[in-house]
ROVOGU-762728 format. One line per 10 residues: number of its first residue (from 1); their letters; for each residue x, y, z of N, C-alpha, C, O. Coordinates in pm, whole numbers. Layout:
BEGIN
NUM) A) X Y Z X Y Z X Y Z X Y Z | ...
***
This chain:
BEGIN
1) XXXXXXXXXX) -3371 -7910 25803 -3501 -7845 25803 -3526 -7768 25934 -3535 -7647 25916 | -3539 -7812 26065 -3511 -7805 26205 -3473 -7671 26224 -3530 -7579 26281 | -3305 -7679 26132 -3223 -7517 26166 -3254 -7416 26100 -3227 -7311 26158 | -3324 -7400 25952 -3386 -7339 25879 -3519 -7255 25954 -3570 -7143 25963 | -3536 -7394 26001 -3717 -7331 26044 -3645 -7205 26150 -3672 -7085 26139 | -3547 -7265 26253 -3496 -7184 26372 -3427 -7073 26331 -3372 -6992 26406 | -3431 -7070 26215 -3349 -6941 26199 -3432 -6827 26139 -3397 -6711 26120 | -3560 -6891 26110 -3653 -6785 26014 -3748 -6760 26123 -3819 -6659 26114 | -3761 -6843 26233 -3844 -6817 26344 -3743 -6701 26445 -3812 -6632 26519 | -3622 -6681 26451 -3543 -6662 26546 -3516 -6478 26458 -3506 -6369 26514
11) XXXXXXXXXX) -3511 -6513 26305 -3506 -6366 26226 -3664 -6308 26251 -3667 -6211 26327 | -3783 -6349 26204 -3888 -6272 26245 -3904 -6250 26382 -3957 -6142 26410 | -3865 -6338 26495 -3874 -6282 26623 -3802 -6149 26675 -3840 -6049 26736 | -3686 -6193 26627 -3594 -6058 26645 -3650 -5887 26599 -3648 -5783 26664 | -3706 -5922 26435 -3749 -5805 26385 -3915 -5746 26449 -3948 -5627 26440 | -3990 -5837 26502 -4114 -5815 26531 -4051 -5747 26683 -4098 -5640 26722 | -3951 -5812 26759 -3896 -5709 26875 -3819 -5610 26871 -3822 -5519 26954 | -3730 -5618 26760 -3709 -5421 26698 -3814 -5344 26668 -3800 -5225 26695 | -3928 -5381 26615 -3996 -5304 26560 -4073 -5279 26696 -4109 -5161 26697 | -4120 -5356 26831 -4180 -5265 26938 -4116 -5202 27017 -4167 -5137 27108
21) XXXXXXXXXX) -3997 -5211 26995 -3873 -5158 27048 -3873 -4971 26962 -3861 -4869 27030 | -3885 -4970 26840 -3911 -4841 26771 -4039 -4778 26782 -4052 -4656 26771 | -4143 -4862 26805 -4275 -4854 26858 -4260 -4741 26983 -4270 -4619 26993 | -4230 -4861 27074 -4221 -4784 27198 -4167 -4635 27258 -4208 -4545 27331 | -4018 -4678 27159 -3923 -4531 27136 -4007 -4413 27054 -4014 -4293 27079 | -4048 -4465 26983 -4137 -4272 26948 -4278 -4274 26992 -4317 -4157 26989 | -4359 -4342 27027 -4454 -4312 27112 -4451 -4264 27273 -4549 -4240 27344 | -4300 -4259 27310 -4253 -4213 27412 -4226 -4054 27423 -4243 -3971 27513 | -4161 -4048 27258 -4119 -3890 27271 -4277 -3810 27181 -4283 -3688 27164 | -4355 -3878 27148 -4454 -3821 27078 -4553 -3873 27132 -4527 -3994 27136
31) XXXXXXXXXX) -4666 -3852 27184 -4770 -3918 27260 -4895 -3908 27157 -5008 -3947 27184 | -4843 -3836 27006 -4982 -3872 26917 -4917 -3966 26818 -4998 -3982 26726 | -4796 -4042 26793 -4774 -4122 26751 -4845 -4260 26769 -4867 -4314 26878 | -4884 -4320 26614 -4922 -4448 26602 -4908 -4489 26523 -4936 -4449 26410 | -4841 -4621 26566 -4790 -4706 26489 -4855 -4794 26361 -4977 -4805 26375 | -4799 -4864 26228 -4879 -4921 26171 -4968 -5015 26203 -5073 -5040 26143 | -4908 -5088 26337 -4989 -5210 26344 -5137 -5124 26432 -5241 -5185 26458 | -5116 -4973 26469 -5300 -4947 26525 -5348 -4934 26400 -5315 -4870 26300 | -5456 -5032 26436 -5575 -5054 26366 -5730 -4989 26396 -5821 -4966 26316 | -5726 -4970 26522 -5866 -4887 26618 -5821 -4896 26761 -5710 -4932 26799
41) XXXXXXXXXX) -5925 -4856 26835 -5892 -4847 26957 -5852 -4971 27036 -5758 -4975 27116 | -5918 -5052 27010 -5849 -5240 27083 -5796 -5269 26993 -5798 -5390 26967 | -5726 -5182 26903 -5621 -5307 26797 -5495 -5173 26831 -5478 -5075 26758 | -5440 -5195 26924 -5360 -5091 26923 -5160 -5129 26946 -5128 -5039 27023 | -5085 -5176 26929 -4975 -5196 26954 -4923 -5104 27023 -4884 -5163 27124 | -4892 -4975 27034 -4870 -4870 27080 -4919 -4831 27166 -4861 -4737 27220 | -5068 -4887 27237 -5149 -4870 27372 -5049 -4944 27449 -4995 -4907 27553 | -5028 -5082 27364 -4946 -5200 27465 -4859 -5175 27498 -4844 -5157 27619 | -4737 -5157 27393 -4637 -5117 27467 -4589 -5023 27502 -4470 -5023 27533 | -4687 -4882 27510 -4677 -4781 27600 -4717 -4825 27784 -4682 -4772 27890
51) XXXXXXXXXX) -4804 -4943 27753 -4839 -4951 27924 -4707 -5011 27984 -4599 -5053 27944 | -4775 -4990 28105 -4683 -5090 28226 -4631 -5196 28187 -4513 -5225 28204 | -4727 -5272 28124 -4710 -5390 28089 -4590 -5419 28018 -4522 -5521 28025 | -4568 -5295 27935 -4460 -5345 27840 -4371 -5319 27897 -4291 -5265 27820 | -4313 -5329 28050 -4186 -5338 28014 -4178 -5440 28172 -4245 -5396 28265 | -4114 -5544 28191 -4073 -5586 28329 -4195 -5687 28329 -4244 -5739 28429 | -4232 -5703 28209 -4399 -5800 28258 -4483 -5703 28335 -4590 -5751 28372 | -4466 -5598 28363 -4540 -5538 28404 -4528 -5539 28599 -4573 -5459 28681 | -4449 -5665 28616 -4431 -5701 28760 -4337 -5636 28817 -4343 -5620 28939 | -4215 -5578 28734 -4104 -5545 28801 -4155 -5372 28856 -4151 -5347 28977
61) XXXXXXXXXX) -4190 -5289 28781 -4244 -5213 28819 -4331 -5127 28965 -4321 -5015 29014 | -4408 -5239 28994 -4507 -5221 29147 -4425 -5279 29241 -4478 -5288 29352 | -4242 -5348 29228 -4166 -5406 29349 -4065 -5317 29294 -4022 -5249 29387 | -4028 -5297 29221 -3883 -5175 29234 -3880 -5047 29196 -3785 -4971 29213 | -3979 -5022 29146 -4021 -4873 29060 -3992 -4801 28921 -3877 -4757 28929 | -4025 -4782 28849 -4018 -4766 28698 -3910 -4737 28662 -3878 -4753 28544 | -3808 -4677 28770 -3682 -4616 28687 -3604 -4733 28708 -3486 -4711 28678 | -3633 -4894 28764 -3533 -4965 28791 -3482 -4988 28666 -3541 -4962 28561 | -3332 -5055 28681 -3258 -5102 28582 -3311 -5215 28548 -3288 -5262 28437 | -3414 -5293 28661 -3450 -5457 28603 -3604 -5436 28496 -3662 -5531 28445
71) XXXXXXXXXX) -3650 -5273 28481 -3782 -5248 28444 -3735 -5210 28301 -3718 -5094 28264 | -3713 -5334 28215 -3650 -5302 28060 -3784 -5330 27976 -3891 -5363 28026 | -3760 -5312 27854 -3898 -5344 27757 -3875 -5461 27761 -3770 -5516 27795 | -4004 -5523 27715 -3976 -5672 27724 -3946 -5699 27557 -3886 -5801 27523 | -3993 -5598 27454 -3892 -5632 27369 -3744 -5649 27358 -3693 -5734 27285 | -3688 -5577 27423 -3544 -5556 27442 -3512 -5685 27514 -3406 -5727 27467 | -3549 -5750 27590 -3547 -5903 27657 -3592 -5997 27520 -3532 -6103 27503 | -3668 -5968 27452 -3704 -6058 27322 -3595 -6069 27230 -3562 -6182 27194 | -3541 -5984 27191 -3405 -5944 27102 -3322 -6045 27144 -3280 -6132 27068 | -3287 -6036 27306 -3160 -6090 27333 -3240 -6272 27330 -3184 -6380 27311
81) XXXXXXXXXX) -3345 -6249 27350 -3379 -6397 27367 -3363 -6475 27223 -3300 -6580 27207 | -3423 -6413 27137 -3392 -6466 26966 -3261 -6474 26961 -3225 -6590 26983 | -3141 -6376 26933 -2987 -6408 26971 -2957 -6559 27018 -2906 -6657 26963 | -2992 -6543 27099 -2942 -6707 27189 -3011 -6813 27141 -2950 -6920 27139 | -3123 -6809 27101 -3214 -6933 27030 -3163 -6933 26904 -3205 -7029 26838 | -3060 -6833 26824 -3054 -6860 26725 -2915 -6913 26749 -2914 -7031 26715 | -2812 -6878 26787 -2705 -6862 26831 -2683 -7036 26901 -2622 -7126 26843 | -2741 -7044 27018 -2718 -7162 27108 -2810 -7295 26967 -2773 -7412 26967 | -2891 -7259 26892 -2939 -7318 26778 -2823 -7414 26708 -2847 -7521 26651 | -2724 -7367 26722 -2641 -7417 26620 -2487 -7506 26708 -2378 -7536 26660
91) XXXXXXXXXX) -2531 -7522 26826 -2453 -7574 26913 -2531 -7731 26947 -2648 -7749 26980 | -2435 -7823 26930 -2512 -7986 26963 -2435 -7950 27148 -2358 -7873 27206 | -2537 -8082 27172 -2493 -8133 27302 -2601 -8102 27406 -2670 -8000 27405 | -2609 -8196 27492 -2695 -8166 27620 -2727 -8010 27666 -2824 -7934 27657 | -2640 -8005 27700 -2649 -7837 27759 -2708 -7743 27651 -2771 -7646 27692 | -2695 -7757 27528 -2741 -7605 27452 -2919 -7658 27432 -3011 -7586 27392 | -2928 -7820 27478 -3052 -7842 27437 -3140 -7815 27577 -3256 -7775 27574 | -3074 -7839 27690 -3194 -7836 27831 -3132 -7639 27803 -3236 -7574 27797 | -3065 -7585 27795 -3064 -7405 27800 -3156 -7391 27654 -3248 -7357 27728 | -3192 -7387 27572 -3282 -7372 27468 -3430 -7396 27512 -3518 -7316 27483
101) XXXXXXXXXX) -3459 -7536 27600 -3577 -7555 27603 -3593 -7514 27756 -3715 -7509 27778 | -3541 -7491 27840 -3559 -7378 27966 -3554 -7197 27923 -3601 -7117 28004 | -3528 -7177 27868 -3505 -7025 27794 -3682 -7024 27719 -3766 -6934 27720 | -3685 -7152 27663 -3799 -7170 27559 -3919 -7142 27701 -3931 -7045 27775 | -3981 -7249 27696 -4061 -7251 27862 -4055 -7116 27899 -4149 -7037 27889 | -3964 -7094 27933 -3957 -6945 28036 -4032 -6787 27905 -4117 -6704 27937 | -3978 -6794 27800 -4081 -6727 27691 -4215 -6756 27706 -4297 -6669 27734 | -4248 -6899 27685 -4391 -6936 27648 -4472 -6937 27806 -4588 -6975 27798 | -4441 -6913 27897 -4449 -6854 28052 -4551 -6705 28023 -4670 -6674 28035 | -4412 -6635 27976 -4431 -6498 27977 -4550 -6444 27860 -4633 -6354 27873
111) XXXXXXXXXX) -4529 -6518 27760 -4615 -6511 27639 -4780 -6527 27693 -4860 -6438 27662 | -4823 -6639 27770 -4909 -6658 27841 -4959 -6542 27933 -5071 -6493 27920 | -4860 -6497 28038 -4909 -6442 28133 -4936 -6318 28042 -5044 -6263 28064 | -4846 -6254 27927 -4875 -6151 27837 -5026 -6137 27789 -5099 -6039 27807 | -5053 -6237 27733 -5196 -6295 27656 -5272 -6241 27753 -5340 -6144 27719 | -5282 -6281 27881 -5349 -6277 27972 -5428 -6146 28007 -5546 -6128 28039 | -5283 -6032 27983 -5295 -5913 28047 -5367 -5822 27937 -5429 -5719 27962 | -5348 -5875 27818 -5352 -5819 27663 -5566 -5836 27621 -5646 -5758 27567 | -5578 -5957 27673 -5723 -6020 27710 -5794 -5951 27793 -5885 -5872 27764 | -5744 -5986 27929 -5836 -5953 28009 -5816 -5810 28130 -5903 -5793 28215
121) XXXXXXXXXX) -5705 -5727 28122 -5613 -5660 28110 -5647 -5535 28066 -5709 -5447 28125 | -5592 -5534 27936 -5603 -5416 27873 -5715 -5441 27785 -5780 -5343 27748 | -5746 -5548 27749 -5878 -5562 27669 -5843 -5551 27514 -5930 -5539 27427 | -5669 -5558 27481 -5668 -5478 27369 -5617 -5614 27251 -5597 -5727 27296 | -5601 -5590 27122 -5520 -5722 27062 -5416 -5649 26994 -5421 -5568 26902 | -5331 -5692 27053 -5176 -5653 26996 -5073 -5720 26860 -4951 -5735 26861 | -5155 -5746 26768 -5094 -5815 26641 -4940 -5820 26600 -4897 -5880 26501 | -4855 -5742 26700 -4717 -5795 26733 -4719 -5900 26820 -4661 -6004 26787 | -4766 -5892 26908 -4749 -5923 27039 -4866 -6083 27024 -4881 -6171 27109 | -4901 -6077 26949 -4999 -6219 26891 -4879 -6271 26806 -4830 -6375 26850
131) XXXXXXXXXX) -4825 -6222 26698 -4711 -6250 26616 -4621 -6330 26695 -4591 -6449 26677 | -4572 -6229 26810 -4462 -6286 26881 -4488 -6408 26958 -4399 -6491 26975 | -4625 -6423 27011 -4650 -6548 27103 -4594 -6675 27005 -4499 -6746 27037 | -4672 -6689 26875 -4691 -6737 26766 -4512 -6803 26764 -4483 -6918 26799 | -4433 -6723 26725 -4298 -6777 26719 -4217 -6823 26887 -4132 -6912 26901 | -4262 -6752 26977 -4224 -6852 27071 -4281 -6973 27109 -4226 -7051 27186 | -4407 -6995 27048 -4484 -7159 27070 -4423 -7240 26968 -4400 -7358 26994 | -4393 -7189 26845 -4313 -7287 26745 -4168 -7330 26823 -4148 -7446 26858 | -4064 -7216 26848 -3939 -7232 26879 -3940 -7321 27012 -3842 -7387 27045 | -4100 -7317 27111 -4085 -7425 27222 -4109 -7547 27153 -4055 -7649 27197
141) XXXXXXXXXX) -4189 -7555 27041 -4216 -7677 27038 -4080 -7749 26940 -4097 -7871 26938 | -3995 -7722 26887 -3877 -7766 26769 -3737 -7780 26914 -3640 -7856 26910 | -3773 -7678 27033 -3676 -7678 27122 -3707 -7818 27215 -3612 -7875 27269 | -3869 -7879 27233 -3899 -7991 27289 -3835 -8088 27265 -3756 -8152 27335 | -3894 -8113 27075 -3819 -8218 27001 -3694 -8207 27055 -3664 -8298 27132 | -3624 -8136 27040 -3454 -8161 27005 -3415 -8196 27113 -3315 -8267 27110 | -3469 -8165 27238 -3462 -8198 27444 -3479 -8318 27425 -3403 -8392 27488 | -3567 -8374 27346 -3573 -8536 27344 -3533 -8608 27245 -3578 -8722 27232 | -3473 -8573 27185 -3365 -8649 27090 -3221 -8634 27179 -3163 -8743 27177 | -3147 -8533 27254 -3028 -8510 27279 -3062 -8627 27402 -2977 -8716 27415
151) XXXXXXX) -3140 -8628 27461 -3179 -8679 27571 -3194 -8839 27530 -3265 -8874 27624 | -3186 -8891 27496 -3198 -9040 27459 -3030 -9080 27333 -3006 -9190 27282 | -2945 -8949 27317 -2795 -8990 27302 -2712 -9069 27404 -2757 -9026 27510 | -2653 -9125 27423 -2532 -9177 27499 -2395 -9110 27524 -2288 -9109 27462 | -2448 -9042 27666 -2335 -8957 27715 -2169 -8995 27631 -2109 -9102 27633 | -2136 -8884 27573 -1980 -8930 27552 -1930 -8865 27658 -1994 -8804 27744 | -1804 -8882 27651 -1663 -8868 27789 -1638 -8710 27722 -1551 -8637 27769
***
């Protein structure tokens, strides 16, 4: 049940980060492009991840400058993050469980500080970007469980 859930959480994550990933890409080359998920002016997906915000957390930006290589979309960081949650998903043992639920944490980090900026910030609600929190609080919480089940095994040799 566990790997099922992780794999339908790990497929909609992936596709909800292609799709701001295509978002982003033609609202870049078209500046009257909008996307399905705008709904009005604070329901805008395409406000979001046209800002700062969307790419580097918004932090990498004001310390290295927009053209850095570390200033990526943070969808494009979401992609690779589903990959590995789905991927390291299917690996037993200590290690794929403390790298799943440190990878996990470190999402639900960013998801937060996202919320944050999305709230109080931009003022706007991003119904991807609500979507996406949504599947990284599930995948932390199934990545908890499994940290504490691997964690109470008996080291083999």
């Amino acid at each position: 049940m566990a790997a099922a859930l992780r794999a339908v959480l790990c497929v909609a994550g992936a596709a909800l980060s292609v799709y701001a990933l295509h978002v982003e890409h033609h609202a870049a080359k078209d500046p009257s492009y909008r996307a399905a998920c705008d709904l009005g002016p604070s329901v805008s997906c395409t406000r979001v991840f046209s800002s700062r915000w969307g790419r580097g957390l918004g932090l990498v930006e004001p310390v290295l400058g927009r053209e850095s290589v570390l200033n990526v979309p943070n969808s494009a960081v979401g992609v690779i993050f589903y990959l590995l949650q789905g991927l390291l998903g299917t690996r037993r043992g200590r290690l794929a469980a403390v790298t799943l639920l440190g990878t996990s944490v470190a999402s639900a980090l960013a998801s937060l500080w996202l919320a944050g900026v999305l709230l109080f910030g931009l003022r706007d609600l991003c119904l991807v970007c609500v979507s996406t929190y949504g599947v990284n609080l599930a995948l932390l919480g199934l990545n908890l469980r499994r940290w504490k089940v691997e964690r109470k095994r008996p080291k083999t040799a």
